[in-house]
Structures are given as structure tokens and as C-alpha cells.
GUMAR-574390 format. One line per field, with one value per residue: chain; residue in three letters; residue number from 0; z, y negated, x negated of N, C-alpha, C in turn. Coordinates in nm, 4 decimals, padded with zeros to 6 digits. Atoms other than C-alpha are relative to their C-alpha. Example, Ala and Ser with C-alpha at 12.3 -4.5 7.8 and 13.67 -1.06 7.14 Angstrom:
<pts>
unit <- [A_A]
code <- [ALA_SER]
pos <- [0_1]
nup <- [00.0000_-00.0060]
nnorth <- [00.1190_00.1190]
neast <- [-00.0890_00.0820]
caup <- [00.7800_00.7140]
canorth <- [00.4500_00.1060]
caeast <- [-01.2300_-01.3670]
cup <- [00.0000_00.0730]
cnorth <- [-00.1200_-00.1090]
ceast <- [-00.0900_00.0770]
</pts>
This chain:
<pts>
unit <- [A_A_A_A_A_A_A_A_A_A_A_A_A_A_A_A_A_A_A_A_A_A_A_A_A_A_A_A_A_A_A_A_A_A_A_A_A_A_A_A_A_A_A_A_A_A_A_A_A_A_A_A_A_A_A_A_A_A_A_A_A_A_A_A_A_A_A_A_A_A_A_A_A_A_A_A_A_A_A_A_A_A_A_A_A_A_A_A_A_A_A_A_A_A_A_A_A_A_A_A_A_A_A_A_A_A_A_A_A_A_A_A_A_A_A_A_A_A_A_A_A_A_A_A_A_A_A_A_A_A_A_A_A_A_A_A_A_A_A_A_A_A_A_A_A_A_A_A_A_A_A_A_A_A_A_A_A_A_A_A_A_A_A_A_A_A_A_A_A_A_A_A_A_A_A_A_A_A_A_A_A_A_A_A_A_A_A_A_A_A_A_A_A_A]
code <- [UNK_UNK_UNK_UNK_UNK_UNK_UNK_UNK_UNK_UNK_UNK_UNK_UNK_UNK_UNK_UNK_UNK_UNK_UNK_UNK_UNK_UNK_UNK_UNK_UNK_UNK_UNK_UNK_UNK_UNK_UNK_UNK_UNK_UNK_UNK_UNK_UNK_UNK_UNK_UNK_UNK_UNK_UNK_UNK_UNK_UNK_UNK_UNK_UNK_UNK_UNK_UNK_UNK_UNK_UNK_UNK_UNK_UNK_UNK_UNK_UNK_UNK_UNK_UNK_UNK_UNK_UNK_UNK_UNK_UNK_UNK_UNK_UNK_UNK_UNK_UNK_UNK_UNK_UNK_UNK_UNK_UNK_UNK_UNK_UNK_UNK_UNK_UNK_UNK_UNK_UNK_UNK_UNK_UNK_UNK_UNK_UNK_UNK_UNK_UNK_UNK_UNK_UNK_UNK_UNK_UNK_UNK_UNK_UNK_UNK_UNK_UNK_UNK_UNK_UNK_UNK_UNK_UNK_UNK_UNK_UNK_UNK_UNK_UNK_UNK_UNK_UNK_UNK_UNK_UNK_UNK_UNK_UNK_UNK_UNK_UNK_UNK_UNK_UNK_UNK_UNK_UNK_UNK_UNK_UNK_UNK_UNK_UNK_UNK_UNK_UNK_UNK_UNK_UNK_UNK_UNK_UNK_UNK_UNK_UNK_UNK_UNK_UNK_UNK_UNK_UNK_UNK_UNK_UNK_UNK_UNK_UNK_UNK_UNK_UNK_UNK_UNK_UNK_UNK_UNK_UNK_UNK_UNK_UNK_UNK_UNK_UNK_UNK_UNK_UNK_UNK_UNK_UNK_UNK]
pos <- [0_1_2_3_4_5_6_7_8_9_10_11_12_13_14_15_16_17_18_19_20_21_22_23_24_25_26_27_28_29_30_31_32_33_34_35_36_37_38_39_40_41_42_43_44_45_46_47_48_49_50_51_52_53_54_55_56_57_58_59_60_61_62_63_64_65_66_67_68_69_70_71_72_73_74_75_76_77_78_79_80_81_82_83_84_85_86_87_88_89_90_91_92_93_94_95_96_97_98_99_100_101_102_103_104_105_106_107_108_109_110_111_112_113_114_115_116_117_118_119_120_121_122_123_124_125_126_127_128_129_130_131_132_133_134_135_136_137_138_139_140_141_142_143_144_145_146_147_148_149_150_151_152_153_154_155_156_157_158_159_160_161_162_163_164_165_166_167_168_169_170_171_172_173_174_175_176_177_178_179_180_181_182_183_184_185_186_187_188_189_190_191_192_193]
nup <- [-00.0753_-00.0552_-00.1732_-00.0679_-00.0964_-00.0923_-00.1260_-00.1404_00.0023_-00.1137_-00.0556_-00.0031_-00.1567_-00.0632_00.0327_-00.0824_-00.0413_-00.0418_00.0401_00.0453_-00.0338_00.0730_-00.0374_-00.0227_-00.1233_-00.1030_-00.1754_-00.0607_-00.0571_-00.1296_-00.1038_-00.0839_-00.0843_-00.0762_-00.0116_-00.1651_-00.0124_00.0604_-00.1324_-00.0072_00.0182_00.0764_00.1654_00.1325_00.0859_00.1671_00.1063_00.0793_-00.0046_00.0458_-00.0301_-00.0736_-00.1279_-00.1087_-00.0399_-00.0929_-00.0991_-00.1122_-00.0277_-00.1227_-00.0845_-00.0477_-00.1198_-00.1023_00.0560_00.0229_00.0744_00.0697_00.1620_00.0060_-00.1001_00.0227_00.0192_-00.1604_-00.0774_-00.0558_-00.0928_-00.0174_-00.0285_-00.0879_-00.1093_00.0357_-00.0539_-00.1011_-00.0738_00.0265_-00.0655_-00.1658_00.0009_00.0289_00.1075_00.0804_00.0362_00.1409_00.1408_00.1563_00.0736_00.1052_00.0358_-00.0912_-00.1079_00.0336_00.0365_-00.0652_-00.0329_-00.1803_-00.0634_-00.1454_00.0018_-00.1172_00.0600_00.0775_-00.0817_-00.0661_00.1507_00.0620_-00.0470_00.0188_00.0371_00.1752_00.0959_00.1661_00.0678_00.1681_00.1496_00.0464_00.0736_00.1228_-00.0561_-00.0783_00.1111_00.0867_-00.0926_-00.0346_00.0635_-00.0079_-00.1190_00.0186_00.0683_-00.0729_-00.0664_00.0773_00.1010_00.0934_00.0202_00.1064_00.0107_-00.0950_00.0840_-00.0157_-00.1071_00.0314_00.0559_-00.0541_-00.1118_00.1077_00.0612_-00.0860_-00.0596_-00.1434_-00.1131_-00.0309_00.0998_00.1517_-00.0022_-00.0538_00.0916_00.0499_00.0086_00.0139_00.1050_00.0733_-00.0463_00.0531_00.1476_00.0118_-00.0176_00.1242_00.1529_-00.0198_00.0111_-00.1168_-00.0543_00.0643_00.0670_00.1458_-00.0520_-00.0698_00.0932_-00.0286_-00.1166_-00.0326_00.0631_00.0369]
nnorth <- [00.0940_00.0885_-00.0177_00.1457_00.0086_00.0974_00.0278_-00.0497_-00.0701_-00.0324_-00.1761_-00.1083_-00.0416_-00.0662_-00.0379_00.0004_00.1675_00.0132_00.0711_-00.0503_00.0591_-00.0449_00.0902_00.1699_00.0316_-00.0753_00.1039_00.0982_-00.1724_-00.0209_00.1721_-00.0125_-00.1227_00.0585_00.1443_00.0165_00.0474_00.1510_00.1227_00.0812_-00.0841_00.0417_-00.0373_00.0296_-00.0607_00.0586_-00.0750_00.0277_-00.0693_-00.1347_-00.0641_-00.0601_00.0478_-00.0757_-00.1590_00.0394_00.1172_-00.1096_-00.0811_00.0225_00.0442_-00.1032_-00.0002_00.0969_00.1484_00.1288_00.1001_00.1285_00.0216_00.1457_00.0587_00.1196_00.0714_00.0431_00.1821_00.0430_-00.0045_-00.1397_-00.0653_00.0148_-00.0708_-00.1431_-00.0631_00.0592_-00.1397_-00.1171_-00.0080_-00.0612_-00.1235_-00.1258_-00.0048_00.0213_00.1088_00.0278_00.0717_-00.0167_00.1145_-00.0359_00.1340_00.0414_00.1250_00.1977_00.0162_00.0313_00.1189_-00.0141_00.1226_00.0243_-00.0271_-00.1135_-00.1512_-00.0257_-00.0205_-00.1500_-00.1145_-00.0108_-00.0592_-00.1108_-00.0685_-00.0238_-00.1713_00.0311_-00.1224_00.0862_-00.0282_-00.1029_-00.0035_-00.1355_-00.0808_00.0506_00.0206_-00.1210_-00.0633_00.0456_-00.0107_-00.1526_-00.0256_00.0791_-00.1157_-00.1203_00.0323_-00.0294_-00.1030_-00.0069_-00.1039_00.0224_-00.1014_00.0861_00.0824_00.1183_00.1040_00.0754_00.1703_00.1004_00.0526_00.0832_00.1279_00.0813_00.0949_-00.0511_00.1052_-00.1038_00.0028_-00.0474_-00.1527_00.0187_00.0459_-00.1257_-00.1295_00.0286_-00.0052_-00.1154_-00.1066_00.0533_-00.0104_-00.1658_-00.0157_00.1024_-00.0300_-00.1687_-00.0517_-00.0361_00.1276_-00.1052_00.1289_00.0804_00.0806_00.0928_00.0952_00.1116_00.0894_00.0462_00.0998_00.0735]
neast <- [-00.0796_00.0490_-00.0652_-00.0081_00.1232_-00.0778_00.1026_-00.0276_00.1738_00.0372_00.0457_-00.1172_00.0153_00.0585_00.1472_00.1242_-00.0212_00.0933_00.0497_00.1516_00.0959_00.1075_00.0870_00.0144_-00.0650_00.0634_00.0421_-00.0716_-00.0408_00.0722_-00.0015_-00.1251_00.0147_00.0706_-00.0951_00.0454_00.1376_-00.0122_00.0770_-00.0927_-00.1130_-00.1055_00.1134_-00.0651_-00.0431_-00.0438_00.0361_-00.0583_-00.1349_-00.0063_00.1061_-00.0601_-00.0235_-00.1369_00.0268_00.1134_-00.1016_-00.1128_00.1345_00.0455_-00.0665_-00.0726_00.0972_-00.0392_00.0773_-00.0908_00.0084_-00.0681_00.0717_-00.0009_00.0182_00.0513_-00.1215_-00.0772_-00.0301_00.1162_-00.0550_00.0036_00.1633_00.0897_-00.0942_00.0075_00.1692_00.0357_-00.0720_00.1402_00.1169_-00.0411_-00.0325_00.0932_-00.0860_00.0821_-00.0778_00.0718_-00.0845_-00.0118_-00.0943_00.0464_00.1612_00.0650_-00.0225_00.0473_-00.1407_-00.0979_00.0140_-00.0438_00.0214_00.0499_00.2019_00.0029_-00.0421_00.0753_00.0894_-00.0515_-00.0547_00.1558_00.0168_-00.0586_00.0319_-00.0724_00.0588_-00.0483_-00.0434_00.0100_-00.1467_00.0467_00.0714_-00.0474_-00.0385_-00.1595_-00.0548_-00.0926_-00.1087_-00.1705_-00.0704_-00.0523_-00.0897_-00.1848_-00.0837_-00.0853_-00.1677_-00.1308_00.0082_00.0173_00.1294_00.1169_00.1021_00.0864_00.0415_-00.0258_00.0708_00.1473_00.0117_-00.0341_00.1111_00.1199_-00.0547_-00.1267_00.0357_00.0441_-00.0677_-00.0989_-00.1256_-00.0827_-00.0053_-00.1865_-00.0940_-00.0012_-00.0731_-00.0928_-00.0580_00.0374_-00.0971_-00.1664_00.0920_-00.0040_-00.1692_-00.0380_00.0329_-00.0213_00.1530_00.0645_00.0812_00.1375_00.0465_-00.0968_-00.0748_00.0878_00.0791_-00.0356_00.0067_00.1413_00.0395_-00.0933]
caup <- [-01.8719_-01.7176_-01.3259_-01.1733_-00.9173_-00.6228_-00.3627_-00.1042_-00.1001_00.2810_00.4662_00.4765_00.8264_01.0391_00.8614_00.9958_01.1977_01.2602_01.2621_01.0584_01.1426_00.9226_00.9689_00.9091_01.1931_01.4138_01.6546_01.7066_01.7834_02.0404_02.2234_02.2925_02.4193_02.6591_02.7945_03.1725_03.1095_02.9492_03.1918_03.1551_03.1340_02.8273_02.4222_02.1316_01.8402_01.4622_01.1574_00.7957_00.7515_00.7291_00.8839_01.1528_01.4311_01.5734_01.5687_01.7728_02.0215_02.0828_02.1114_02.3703_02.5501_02.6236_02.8785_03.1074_02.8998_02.8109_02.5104_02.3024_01.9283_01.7276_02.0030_01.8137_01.7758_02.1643_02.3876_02.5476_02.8782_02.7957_02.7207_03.0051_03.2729_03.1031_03.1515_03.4871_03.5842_03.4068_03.6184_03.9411_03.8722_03.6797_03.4089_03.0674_02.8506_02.4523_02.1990_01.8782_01.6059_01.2080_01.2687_01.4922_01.8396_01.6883_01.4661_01.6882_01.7674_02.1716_02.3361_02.6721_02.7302_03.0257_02.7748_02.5511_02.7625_02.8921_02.4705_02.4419_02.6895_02.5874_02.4345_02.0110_01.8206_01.4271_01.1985_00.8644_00.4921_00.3836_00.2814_00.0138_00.2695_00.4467_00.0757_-00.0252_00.3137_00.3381_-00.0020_00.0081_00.3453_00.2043_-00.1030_00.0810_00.3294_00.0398_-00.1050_-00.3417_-00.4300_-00.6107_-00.8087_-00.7146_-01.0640_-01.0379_-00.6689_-00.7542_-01.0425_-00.8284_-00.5571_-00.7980_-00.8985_-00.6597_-00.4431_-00.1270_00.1217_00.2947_00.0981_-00.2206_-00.1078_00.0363_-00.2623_-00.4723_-00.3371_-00.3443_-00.7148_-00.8332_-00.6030_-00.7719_-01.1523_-01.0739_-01.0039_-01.2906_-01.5428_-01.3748_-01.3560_-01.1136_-00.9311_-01.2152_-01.3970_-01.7141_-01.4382_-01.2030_-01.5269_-01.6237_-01.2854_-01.2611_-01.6072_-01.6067]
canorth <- [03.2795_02.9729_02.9770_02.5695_02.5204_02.3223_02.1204_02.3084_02.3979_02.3588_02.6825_02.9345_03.0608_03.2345_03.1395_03.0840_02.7484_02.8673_02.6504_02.6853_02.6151_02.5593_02.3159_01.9627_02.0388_02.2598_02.0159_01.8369_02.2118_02.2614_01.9128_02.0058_02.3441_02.1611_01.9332_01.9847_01.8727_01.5161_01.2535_01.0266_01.3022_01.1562_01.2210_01.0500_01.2859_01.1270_01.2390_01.2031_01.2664_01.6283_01.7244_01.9309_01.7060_01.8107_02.1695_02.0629_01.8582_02.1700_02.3866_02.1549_02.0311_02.4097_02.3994_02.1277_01.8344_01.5037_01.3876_01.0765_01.0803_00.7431_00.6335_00.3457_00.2412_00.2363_-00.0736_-00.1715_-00.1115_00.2725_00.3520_00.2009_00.3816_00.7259_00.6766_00.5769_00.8710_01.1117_00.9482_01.0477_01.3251_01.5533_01.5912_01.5760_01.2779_01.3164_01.0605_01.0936_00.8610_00.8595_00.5536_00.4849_00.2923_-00.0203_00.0019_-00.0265_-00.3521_-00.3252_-00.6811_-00.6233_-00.5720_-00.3434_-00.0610_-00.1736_-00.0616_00.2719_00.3855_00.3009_00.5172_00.7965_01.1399_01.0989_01.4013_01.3373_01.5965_01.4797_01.5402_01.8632_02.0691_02.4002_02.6256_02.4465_02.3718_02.7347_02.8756_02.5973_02.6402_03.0098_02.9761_02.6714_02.9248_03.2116_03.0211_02.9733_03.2961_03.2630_03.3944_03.2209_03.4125_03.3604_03.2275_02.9583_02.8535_02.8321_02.5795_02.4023_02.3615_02.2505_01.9543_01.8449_01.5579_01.5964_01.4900_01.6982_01.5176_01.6506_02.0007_01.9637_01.7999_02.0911_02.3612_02.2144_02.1576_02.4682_02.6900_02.4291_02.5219_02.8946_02.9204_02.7097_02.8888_03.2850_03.2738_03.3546_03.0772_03.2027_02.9530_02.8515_02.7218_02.5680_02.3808_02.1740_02.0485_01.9839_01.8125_01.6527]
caeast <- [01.6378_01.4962_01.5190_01.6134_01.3520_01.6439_01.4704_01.4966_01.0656_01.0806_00.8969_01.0727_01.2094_00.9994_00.6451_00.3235_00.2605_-00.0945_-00.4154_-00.7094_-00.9829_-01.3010_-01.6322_-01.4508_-01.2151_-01.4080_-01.5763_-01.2329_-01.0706_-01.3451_-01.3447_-00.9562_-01.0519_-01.2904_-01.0125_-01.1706_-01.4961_-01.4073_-01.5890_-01.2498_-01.0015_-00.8862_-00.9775_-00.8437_-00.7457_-00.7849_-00.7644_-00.6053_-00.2348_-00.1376_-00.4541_-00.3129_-00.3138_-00.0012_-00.0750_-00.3818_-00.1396_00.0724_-00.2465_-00.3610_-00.0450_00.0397_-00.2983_-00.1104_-00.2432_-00.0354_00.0274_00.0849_00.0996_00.1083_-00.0646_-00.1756_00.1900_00.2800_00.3115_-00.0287_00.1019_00.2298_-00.1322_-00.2464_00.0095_-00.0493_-00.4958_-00.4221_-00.1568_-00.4517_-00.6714_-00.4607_-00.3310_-00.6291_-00.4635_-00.6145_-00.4800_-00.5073_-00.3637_-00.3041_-00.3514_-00.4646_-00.7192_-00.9968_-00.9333_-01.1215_-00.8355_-00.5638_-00.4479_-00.5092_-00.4698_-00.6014_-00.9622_-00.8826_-00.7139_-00.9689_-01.2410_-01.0517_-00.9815_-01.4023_-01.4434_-01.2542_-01.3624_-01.3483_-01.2496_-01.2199_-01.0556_-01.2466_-01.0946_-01.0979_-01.3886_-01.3610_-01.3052_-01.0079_-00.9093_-00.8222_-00.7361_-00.4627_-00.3381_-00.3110_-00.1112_00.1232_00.2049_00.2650_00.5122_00.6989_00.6383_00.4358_00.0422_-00.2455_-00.4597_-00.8140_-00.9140_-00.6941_-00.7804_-01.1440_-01.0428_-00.7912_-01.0598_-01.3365_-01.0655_-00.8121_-00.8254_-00.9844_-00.7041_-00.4746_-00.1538_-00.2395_-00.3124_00.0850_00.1913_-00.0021_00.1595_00.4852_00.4646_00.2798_00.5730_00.8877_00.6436_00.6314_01.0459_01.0940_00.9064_00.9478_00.5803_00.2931_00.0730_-00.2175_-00.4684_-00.2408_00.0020_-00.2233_-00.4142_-00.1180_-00.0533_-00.3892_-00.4360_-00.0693]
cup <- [00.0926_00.1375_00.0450_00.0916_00.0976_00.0691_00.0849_00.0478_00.1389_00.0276_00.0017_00.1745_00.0402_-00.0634_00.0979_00.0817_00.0888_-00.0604_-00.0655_00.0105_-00.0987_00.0798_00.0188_00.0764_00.1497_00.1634_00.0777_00.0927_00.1544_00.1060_00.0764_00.0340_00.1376_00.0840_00.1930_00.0170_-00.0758_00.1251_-00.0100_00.0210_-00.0939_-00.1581_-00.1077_-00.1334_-00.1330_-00.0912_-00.1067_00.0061_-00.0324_00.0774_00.1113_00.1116_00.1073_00.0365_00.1437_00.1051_00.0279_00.0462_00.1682_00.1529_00.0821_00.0928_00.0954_-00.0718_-00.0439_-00.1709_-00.0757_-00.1280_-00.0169_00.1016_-00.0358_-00.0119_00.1735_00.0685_00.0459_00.1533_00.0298_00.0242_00.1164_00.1372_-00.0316_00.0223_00.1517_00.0727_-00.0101_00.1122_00.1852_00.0121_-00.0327_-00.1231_-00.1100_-00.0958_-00.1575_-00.0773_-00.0958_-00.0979_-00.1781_00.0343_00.1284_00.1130_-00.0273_-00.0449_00.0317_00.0682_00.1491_00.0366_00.1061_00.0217_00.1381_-00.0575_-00.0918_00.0037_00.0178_-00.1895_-00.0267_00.0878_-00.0014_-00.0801_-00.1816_-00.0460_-00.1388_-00.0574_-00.1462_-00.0767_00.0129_-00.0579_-00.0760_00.0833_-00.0012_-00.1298_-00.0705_00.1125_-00.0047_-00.1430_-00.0486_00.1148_-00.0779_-00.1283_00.0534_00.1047_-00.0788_-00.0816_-00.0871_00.0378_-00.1095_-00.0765_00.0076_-00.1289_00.0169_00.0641_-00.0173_-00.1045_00.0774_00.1193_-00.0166_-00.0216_00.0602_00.1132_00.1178_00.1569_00.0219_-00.0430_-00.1087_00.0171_00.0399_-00.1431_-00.1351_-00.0118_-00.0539_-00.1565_-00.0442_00.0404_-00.1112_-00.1283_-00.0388_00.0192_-00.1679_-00.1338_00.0483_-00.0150_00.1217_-00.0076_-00.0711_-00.0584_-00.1003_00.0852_00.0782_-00.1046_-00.0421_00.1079_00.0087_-00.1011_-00.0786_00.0246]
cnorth <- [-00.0805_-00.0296_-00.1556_-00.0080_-00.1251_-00.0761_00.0106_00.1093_-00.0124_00.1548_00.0554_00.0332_00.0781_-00.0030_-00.0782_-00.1939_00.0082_-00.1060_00.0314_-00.0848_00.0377_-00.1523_-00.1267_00.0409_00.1006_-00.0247_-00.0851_00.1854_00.0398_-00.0903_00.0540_00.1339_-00.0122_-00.1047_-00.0236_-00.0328_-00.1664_-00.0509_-00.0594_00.0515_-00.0914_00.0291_-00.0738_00.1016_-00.0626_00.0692_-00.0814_00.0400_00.1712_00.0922_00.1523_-00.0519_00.0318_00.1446_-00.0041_-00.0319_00.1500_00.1108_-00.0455_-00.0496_00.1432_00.0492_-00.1495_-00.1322_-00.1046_-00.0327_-00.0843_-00.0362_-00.1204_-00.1137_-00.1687_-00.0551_-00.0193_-00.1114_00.0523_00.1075_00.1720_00.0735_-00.0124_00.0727_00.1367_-00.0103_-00.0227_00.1109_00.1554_-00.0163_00.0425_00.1208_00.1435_-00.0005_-00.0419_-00.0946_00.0126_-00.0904_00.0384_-00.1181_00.0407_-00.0897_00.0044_-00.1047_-00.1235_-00.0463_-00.0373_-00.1899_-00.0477_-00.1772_00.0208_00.0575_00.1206_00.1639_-00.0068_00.0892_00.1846_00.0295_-00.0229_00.0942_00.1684_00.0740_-00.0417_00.0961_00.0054_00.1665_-00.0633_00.0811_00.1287_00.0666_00.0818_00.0890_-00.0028_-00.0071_00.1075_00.0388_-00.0659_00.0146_00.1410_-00.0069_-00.0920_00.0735_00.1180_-00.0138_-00.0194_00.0793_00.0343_-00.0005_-00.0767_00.0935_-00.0850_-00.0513_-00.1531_-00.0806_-00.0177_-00.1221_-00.1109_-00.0811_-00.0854_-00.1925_-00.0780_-00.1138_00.0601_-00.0871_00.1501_-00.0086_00.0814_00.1148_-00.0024_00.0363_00.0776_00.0807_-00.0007_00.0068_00.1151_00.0839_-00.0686_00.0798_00.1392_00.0311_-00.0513_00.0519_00.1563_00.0486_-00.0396_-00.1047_00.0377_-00.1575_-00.0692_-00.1039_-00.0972_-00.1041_-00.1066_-00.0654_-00.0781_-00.1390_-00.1013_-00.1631]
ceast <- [-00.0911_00.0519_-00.0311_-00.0757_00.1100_-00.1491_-00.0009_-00.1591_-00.0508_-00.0156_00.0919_00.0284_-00.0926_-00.1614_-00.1161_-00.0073_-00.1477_-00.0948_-00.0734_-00.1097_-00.1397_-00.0927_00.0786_00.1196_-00.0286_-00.0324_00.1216_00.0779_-00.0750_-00.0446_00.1218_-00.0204_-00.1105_00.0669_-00.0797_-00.0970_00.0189_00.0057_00.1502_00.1322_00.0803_-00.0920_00.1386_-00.0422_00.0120_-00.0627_00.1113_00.1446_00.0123_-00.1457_-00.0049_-00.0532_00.1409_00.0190_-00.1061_00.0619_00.0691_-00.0494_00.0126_00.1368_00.0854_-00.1348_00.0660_-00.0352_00.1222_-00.0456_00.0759_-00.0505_00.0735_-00.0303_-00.0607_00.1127_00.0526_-00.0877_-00.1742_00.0433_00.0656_-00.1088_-00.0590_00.0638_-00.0620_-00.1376_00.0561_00.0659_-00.1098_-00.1034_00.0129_-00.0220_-00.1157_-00.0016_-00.0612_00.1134_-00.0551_00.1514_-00.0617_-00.0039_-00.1034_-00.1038_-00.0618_00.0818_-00.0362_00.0797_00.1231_00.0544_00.0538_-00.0375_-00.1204_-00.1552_00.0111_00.0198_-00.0925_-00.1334_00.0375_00.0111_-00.1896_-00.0462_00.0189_-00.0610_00.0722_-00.0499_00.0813_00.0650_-00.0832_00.0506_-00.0774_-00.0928_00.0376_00.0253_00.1185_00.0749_00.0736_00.0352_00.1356_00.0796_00.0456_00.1136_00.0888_00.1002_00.0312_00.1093_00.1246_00.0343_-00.0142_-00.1628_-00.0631_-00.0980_-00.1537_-00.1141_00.0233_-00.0050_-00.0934_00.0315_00.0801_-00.0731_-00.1005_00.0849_00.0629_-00.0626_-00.0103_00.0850_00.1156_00.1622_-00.0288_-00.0347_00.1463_00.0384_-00.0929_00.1034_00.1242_00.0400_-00.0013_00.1291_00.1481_-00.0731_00.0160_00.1651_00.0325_-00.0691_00.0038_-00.0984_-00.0575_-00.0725_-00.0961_-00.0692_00.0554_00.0752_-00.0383_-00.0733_00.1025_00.0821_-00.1070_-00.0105_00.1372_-00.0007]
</pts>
């Protein structure tokens, strides 16, 4: 009997919502654990989608810190209130955004000045580490187990971005429901070479 795979592949309750940490997000990890030593009391946060910038953000905003994700999407004028309250108050000031500050499209040469100033702490793409820790953790939130044939070939092949490790797991877990089989290399190969 053939088991329907719904779409209902959100986590499961109660799973993990820890970070991991390997080399290409290490140095940004330990910038925001340094939030009292930033000359400006302020750090911009970028990285790729999915990267775990918001884990990072609730890391650091649970040491007293401020923050403001899509900070490249808020008014000129928010940014520039929030360095300036950091700069009263103490208070450590991190935005969030996927792109560089050059990126952003800041009018004013005053906030331009205060975001060149600011502490930058990249998350870059994934390397092979981060690549099987996070796809062991996004199958086991949905209760399900790679074997460690098939993560070495999916590691060797997959795109190096933190969407398609997501949009991995997601299929391999709907793939394994749907055929009453284990996350093993047969199943992982045509995902891979579909």
C-alpha cells in the first residue's frame, strides 16, 4: 500500500530550533557574542536566505541587544533613530539584511556613513560540514534519518545554498512517506538525478 505524502512537511511540534554552527558561519556567531566590544555599538548581520540569520537575532537580542531585520527595507530615518538611540543608550544595535549595505538603497549620506561604519558579520553559503549537519537536523524534525551513504552523495552534488538543502529535505521526507521507504541512496539518487 502506497502511503499519500499531504503537505503538511512543516516541523513537527516541539523540534529543535538550534543553531549550528560550522566554519562559514563561525566568525559571524562570534562578532554577535562580542556585541560589547563593537567601536559603534552597532553590526550588520548578512547572509543568504535560510542561513540562520534569525536564529542569530534571537541569540543576540536575548543579551539586551536591538534588533532590525530587513533592515535594508526600512525608512532611512528608522535606521537612523535606532544608531542614534544605540548610541545613547549602550545598547548594541544589529540589523539584519540578505545584501551588503552598499546594496541598500540609503539616500542620506549621514546613515550612509553610520552603516560604513558599522561592525560586518557575513554568514557565507554553506560548506560540507554545515551541509550534512543541517540536513540530518531538517530530516529528523520531520522524523526522518539519512543513511550516511546517501548524505555523502547528496553532499558531493547538491547545490550549495541553504534553499536547496530546505527544499532537499522537504522532498526526500514527502519521497520517503510516499514510497514507505527510508531516506537511503536509491531514494536520495532520483531526487538528485530528477
Amino acid at each position: 500500500m502506497r502511503q499519500i505524502a499531504l503537505p503538511l512537511d512543516e516541523l513537527r511540534s516541539g523540534t529543535s530550533s538550534s543553531l549550528i554552527i560550522t566554519e562559514c558561519n563561525a566568525t559571524a556567531f562570534a562578532g554577535l557574542a562580542s556585541a560589547s566590544t563593537w567601536a559603534k555599538r552597532c553590526a550588520i548581520l548578512t547572509g543568504p536566505a535560510r542561513s540562520g540569520k534569525s536564529l542569530m537575532a534571537r541569540y543576540f537580542s536575548g543579551q539586551n541587544g536591538t534588533v532590525i531585520d530587513d533592515a535594508e527595507a526600512q525608512a532611512a530615518e528608522t535606521l537612523f533613530n535606532a544608531w542614534n538611540r544605540s548610541q545613547e543608550s549602550g545598547l548594541p544595535l544589529l540589523l539584519i539584511s540578505r545584501w551588503q549595505p552598499a546594496e541598500w538603497n540609503v539616500a542620506l549620506p549621514d546613515l550612509q556613513s553610520r552603516l560604513g561604519a558599522a561592525l560586518l558579520l557575513n554568514i557565507a553559503p554553506p560548506d560540507d560540514e554545515m551541509i550534512e549537519q543541517l540536513l540530518q537536523k531538517q530530516l529528523a524534525d520531520r522524523g526522518a534519518a539519512i543513511s550516511i551513504d546517501a548524505l555523502s552523495y547528496v553532499k558531493r552534488r547538491i547545490e550549495r545554498s541553504y534553499t536547496a538543502i530546505e527544499k532537499f529535505a522537504r522532498a526526500a521526507n514527502a519521497m520517503a512517506l510516499a514510497e514507505n521507504a527510508p531516506v537511503n541512496l536509491s531514494l536520495v539518487k532520483k531526487i538528485i538525478e530528477s
